[in-house]
C-alpha positions as CSV (number, residue, x, y, z in Angstrom):
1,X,-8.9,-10.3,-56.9
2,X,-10.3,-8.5,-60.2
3,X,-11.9,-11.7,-60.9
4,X,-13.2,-13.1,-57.5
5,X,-16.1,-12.2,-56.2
6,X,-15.6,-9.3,-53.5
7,X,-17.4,-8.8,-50.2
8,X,-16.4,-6.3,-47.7
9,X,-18.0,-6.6,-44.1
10,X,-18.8,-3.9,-41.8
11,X,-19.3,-4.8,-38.2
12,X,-21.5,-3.5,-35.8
13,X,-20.8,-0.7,-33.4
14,X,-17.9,-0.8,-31.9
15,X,-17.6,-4.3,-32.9
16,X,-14.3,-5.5,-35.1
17,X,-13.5,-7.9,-37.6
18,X,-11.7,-9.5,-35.7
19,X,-14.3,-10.9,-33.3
20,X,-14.6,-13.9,-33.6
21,X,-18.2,-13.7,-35.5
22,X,-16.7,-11.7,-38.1
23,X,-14.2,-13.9,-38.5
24,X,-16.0,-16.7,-38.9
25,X,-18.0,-14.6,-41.8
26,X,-14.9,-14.5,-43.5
27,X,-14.4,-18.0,-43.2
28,X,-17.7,-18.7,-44.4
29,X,-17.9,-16.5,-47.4
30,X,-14.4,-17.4,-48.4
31,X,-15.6,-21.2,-48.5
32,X,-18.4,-19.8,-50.9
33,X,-15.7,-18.5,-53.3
34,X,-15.6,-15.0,-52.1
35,X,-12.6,-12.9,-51.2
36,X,-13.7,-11.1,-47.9
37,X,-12.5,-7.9,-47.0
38,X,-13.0,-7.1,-43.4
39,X,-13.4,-3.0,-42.5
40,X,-12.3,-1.6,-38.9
41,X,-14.5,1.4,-38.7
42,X,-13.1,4.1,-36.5
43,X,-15.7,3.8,-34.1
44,X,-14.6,6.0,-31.1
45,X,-14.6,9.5,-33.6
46,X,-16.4,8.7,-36.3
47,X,-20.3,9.4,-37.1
48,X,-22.8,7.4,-39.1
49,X,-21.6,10.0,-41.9
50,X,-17.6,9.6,-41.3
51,X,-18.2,5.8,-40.9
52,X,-19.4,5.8,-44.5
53,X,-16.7,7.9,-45.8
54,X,-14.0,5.7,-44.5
55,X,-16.0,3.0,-45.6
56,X,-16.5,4.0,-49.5
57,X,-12.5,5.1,-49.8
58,X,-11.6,1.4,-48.7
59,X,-14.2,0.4,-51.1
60,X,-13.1,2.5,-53.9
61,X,-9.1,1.1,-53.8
62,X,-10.4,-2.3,-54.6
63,X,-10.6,-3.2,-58.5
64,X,-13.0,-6.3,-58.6
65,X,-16.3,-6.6,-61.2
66,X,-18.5,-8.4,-59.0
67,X,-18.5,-6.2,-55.5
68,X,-21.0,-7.1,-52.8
69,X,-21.4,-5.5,-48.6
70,X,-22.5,-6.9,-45.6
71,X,-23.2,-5.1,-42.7
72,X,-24.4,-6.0,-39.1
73,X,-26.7,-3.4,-37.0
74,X,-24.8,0.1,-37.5
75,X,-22.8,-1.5,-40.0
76,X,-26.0,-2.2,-42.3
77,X,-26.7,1.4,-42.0
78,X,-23.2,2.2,-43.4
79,X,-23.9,-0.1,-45.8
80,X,-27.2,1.0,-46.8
81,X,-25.8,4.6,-47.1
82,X,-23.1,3.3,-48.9
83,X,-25.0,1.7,-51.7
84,X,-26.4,4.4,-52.7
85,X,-23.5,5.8,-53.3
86,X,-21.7,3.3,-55.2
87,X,-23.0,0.3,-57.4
88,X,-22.7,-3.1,-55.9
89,X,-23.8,-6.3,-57.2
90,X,-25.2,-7.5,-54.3
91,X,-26.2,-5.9,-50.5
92,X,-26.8,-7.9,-47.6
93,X,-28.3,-5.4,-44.7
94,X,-28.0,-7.9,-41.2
95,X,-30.3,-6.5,-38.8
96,X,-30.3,-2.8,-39.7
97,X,-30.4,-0.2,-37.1
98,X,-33.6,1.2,-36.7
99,X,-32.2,4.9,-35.9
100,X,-33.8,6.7,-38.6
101,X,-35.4,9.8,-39.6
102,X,-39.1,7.9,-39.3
103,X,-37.8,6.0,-36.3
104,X,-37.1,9.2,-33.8
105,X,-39.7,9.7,-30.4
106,X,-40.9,6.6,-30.7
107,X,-38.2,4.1,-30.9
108,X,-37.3,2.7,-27.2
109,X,-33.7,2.3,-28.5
110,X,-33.7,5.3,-29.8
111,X,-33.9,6.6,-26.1
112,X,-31.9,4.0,-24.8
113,X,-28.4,4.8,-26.6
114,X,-25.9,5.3,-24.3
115,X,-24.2,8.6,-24.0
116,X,-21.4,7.7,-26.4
117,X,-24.1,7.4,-29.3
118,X,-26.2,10.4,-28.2
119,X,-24.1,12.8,-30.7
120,X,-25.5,10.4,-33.2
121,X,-29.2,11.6,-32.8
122,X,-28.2,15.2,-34.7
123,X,-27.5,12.6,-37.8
124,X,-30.7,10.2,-37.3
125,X,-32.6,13.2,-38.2
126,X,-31.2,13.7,-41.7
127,X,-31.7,10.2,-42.6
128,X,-34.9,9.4,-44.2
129,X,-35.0,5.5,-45.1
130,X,-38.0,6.4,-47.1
131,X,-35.8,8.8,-49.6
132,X,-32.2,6.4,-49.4
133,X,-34.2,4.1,-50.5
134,X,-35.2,4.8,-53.6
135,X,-31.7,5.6,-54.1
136,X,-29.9,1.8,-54.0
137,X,-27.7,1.3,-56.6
138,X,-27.6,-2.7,-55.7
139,X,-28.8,-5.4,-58.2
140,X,-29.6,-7.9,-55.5
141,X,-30.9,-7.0,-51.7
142,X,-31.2,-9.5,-48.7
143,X,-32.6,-7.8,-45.5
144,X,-32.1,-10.5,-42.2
145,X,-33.1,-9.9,-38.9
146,X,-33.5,-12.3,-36.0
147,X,-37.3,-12.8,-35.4
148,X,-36.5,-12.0,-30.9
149,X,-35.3,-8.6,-31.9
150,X,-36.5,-5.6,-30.6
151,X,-39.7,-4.5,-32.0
152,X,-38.8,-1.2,-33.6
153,X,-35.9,-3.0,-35.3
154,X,-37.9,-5.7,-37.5
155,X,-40.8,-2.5,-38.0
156,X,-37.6,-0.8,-39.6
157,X,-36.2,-3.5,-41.5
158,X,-39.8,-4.5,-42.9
159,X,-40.3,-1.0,-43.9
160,X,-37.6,-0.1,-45.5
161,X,-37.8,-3.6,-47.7
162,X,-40.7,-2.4,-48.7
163,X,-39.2,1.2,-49.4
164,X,-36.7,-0.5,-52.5
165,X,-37.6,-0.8,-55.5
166,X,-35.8,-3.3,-57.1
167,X,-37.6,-6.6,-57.8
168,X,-34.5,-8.9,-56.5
169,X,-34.9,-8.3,-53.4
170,X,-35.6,-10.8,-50.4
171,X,-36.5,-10.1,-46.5
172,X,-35.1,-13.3,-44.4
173,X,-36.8,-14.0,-40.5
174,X,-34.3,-15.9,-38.7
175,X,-36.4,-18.3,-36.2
176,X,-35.1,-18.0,-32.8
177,X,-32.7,-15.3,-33.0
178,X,-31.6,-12.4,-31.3
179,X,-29.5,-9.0,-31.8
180,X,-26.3,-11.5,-32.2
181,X,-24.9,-11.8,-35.5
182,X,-22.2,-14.7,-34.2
183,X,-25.2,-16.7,-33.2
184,X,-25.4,-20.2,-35.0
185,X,-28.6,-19.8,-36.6
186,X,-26.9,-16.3,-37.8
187,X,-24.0,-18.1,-39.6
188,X,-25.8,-20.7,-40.7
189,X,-28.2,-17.8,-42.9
190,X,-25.3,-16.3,-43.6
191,X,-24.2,-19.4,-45.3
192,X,-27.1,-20.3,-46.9
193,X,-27.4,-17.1,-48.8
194,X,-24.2,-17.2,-49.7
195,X,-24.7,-20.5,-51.9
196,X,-27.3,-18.4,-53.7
197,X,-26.3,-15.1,-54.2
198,X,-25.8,-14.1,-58.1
């Protein structure tokens, strides 16, 4: 594996790798010449915080040069917290979670999180995508997002590609698409980024 080119995936909340989306990721990226390396987030106990921990210790056990991350909704905030944490050669942020510092009042999402992700709001406030931002240890960025999402998400996935730095970075609109990662115009996005990521 040191030589391959390594990408773990982070699901979405709740979600698991081995949903058949995810799976199909794998499938994908493994066609592209990556070796994918699923992560089951502990999603019943942990936080945004915890979920990054156990993310970066999986991370950190695998000895590969080129490393990249994709992540899907809460997954692509682990991600995003992740990265800039650790240096990756490549992050791909799918539909990030607009449950930020910036994004609290007036995000309807915000207020419509079920009570098992209310004990999540006490985190939202201590994350500024503004600040992580500038932060990114990543040489190359892709932000997606389905163009029928919710309003507040594509405001925070436009805002916070605007927040990086880096120069190779690229924000993708995905005609016709939803919240739905396993969604064939999501794959096929998926795929086509994957032909062309350094």
């Amino acid at each position: 594996m040191v030589g391959r080119k390594t990408i773990f995936i982070i699901p979405g909340f709740k979600h698991h790798p081995k949903q058949r989306a995810y799976k199909t990721i794998a499938k994908i990226l493994e066609s592209e010449g990556y070796a994918p390396i699923p992560i089951t987030i502990p999603w019943a106990r942990a936080s945004i915080f915890d979920g990054t921990e156990h993310f970066l210790k999986e991370y950190k056990k695998v000895n590969a040069k080129r490393k990249y991350i994709l992540g899907f909704s809460f997954g692509a905030m682990i991600a995003f917290l992740a990265s800039t944490r650790v240096s990756t050669k490549g992050l791909i942020l799918c539909s990030l979670s607009p449950y930020f510092s910036e994004d609290a009042g007036s995000n309807i999402l915000m207020r419509r999180l079920p009570s098992n992700k209310k004990r999540y709001y006490r985190e939202f406030a201590h994350l500024l995508s503004a600040t992580l931002a500038k932060k990114i240890k990543t040489e190359q960025i892709l932000m997606l997002y389905g163009a029928k999402e919710e309003k507040s998400l594509i405001k925070r996935v436009t805002e916070t590609f605007e927040q990086i730095s880096s120069k190779d970075k690229f924000l993708i609109a995905i005609k016709e698409t939803d919240h739905d990662i396993g969604s064939r115009r999501y794959l096929n996005k998926i795929h086509q980024i994957a032909k062309v990521l350094n």
